[in-house]
C-alpha positions in Angstrom: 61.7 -95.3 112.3 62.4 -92.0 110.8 64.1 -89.0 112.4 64.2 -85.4 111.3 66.7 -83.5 110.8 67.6 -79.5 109.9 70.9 -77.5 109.5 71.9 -74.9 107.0 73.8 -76.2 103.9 76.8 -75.3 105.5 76.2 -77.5 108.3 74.8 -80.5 106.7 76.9 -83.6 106.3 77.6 -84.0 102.7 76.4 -87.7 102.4 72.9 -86.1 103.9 73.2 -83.1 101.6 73.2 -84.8 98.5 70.6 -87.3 99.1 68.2 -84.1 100.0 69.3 -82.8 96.5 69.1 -86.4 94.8 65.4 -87.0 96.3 64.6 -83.2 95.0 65.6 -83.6 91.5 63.7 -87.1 91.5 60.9 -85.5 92.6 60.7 -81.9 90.8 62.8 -82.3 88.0 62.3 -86.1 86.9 58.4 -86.3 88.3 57.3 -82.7 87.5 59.5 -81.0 84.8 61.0 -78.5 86.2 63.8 -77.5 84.7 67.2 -77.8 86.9 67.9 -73.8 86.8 64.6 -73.6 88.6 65.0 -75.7 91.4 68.5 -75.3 91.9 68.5 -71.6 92.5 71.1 -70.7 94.9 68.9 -69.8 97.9 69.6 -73.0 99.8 73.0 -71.2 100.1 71.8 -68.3 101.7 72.6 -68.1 105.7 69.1 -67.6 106.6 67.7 -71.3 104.8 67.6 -74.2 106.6 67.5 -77.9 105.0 64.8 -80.3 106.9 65.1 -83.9 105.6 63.3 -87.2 107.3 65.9 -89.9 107.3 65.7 -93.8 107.9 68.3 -94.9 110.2 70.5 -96.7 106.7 70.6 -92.7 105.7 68.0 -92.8 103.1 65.9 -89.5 102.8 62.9 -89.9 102.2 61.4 -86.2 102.8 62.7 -82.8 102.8 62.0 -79.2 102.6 63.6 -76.1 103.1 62.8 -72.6 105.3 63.6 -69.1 103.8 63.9 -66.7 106.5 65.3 -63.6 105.0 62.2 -61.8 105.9 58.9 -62.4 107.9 56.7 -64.1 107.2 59.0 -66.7 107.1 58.6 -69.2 103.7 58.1 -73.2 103.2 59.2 -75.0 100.0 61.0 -77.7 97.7 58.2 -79.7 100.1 59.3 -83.0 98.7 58.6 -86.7 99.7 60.1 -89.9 97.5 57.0 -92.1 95.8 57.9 -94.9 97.9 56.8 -93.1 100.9 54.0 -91.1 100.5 51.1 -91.5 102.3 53.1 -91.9 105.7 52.7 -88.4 107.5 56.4 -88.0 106.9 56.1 -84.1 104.9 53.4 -83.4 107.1 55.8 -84.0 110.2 58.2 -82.0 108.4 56.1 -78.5 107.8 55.0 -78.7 111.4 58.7 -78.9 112.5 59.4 -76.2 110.0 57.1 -74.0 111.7 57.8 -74.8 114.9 61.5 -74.0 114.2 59.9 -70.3 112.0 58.5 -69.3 115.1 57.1 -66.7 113.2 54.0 -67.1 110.6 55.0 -68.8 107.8 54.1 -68.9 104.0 53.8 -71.3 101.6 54.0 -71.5 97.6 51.4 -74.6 97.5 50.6 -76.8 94.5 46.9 -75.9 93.9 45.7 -79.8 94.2 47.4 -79.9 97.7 45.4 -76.7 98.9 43.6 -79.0 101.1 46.4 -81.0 102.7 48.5 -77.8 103.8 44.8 -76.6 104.8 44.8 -79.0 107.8 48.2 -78.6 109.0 46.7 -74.5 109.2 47.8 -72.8 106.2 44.7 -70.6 104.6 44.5 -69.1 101.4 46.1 -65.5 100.3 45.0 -64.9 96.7 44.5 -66.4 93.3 46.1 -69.3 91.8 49.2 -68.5 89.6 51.4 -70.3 87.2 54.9 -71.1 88.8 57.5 -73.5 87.0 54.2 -74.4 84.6 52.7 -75.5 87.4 49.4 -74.2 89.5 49.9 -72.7 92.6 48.3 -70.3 94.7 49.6 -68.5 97.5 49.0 -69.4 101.5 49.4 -68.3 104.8 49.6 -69.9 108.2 49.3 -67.1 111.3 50.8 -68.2 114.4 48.5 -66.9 117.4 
């Protein structure tokens, strides 16, 4: 059984902190080629980002994101889950705790071939697809009623 998790950089326990990191660079850097400079880019710093990470009870993390909220609407991303466990709801429980905890509409940076998936947790599309990192994107938007 998994339990989520959030705090602020600052707050997070270290052990926790850099298994978030290690499961991001797996995922972005090692999977998808981003280079290091672009995923670590100093905002997790900021006072206004909060860290979400699903953890199995040994401390492994096997799903993270983080929340910008330096401005409204507030912003989703580094949505990451480790190979092993995808497929088990666990980023999708993530983002709908993430905009629980927004409280405010929320935004999203989405992969273009996951356009769908954040479709049915409410996120519609903004504009046209762009290049981000080398990789397709396209802007989208949930609106909290």
């Amino acid at each position: 059984m998994t339990s989520i998790h959030h705090a602020t950089v600052r707050d997070v326990d270290p052990v926790a902190l850099y298994r978030v990191l290690q499961l991001r660079t797996e995922v972005f850097i090692h999977e998808q080629g981003i280079v290091g400079e672009q995923e670590i880019d100093g905002r997790d710093l900021e006072p206004t980002t909060t860290l979400f990470w699903s953890e199995e009870p040994n401390g492994d993390v096997l799903a993270t994101l983080r929340v910008l909220q330096d401005e409204v609407p507030a912003h989703i991303g580094r949505v990451a889950t480790a190979s092993a466990a995808r497929g088990r709801g666990l980023a999708a429980d993530l983002v709908r705790a993430a905009i629980e905890f927004a409280g405010t509409d929320v935004a999203i940076s989405a992969q273009a071939y996951l356009e769908e998936w954040y479709g049915r947790l409410g996120f519609v599309r903004t504009g046209p697809n762009y290049l981000e990192a080398g990789i397709d994107h396209l802007p989208m938007l949930l609106t909290r009623t």
